[in-house]
Structures are given as structure tokens and as C-alpha cells.
C-alpha positions in Angstrom: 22.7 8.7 21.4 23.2 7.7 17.6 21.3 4.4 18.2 18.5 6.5 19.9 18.2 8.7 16.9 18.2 5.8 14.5 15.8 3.8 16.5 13.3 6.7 16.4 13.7 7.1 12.9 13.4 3.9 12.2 10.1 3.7 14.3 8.8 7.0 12.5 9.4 5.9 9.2 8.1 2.4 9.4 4.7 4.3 10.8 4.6 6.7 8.2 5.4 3.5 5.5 2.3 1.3 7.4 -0.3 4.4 6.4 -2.1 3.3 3.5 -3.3 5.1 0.7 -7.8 4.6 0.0 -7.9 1.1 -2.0 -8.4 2.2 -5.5 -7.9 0.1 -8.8 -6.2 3.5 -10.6 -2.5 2.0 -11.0 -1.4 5.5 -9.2 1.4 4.5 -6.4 3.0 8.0 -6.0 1.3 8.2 -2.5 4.0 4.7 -1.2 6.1 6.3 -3.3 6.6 9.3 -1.4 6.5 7.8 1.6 8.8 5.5 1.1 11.3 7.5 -0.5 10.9 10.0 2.7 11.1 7.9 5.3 14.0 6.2 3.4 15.9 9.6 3.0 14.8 9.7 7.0 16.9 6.9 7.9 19.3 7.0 5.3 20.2 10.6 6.4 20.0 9.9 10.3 22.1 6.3 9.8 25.0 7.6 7.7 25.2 11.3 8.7 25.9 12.7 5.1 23.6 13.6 2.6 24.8 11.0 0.3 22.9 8.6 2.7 20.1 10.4 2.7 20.2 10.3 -1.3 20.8 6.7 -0.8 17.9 5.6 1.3 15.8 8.6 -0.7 16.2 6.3 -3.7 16.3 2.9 -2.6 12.8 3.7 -0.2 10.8 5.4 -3.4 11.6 2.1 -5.3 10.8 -0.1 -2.2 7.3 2.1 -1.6 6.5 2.4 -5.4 6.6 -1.8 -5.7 4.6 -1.5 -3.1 2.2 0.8 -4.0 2.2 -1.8 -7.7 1.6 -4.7 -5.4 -1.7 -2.9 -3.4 -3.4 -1.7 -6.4 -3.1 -5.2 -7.9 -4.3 -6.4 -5.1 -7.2 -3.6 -4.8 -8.0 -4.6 -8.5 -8.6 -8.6 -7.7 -10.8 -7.5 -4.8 -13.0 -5.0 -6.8 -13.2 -7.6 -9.5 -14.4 -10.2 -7.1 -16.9 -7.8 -5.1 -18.2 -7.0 -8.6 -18.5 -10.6 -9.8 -20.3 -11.8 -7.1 -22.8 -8.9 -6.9 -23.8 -9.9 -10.5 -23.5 -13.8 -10.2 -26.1 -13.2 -6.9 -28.5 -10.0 -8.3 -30.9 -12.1 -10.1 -33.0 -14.9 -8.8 -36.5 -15.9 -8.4 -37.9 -17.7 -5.3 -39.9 -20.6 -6.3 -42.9 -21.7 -4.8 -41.0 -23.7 -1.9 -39.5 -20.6 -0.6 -36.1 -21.5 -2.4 -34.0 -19.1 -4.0 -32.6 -19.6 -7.8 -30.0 -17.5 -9.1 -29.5 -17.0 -12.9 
């Protein structure tokens, strides 16, 4: 019964963990944060059966969810740059008379 109970926590908390916030390059990671600090107090909680645990795996889920959260925006931030990049490199052009296309 105590395996079950971990198991499903386990299983809610990694869904909760795989929702992701809207990609924005704002350095703001409190959404993973939460999350991860929840579903850490979750398991934590449910695994040990003290609230010491739940403390525990509060903690050590906010930091894992927070680096996370770090490593997405990052990541959001080198996509946007890109996107942008290549929209200017490729805006301007001029077709010459051979039906080619010249960017400048």
C-alpha cells in the first residue's frame, strides 16, 4: 500500500513537473519553481511520512525546478534570438531580372 501511494505520487508529480510554463525570454522561473518544490514536498511527504520529508523534498524540488526553469529561459532566449536574426538576415532582398532572389 505504501509503494502504491508513492508510485502515484511519484506519477503526479513528475506530470505536474513536465507542464511547462509559455517560452518567454523574462529570466522569471518561479512557475518550475513552484512546481517543483510542490511536487517535491509531494513525494518527500508521502516517502518518509513526517513532515521533515516533506520539508526535505519541498526544498531540494524548488532548487531542482528553479535550475530548471534557468535552463528553459536560456534556452527560450537562444531561440528568440535566432528567430529574430533570421527574420532580419532574410527581410530585405530584391529579385533580379532572372527571377533570383538577393538578400542584403
Amino acid at each position: 500500500m505504501r509503494l502504491a501511494k508513492i508510485a502515484a505520487a511519484a506519477v503526479i508529480a513528475l506530470g505536474a513537473g513536465t507542464v511547462s510554463a509559455m517560452a518567454a525570454c523574462n529570466g522569471d522561473a518561479s512557475t518550475e519553481t513552484v512546481l517543483g518544490a510542490g511536487s517535491g514536498a509531494l513525494v518527500g511527504g508521502l516517502a518518509s511520512h513526517s513532515i521533515v520529508g516533506a520539508a526535505v523534498g519541498g526544498v531540494a524540488g524548488g532548487l531542482i525546478g528553479n535550475s530548471i526553469g534557468h535552463s528553459n529561459n536560456r534556452a527560450d532566449c537562444r531561440r528568440a534570438a535566432r528567430a529574430h536574426n533570421y527574420r532580419r538576415e532574410h527581410d530585405a532582398y530584391y529579385i533580379d531580372r532572372d527571377g533570383r532572389r538577393h538578400y542584403y
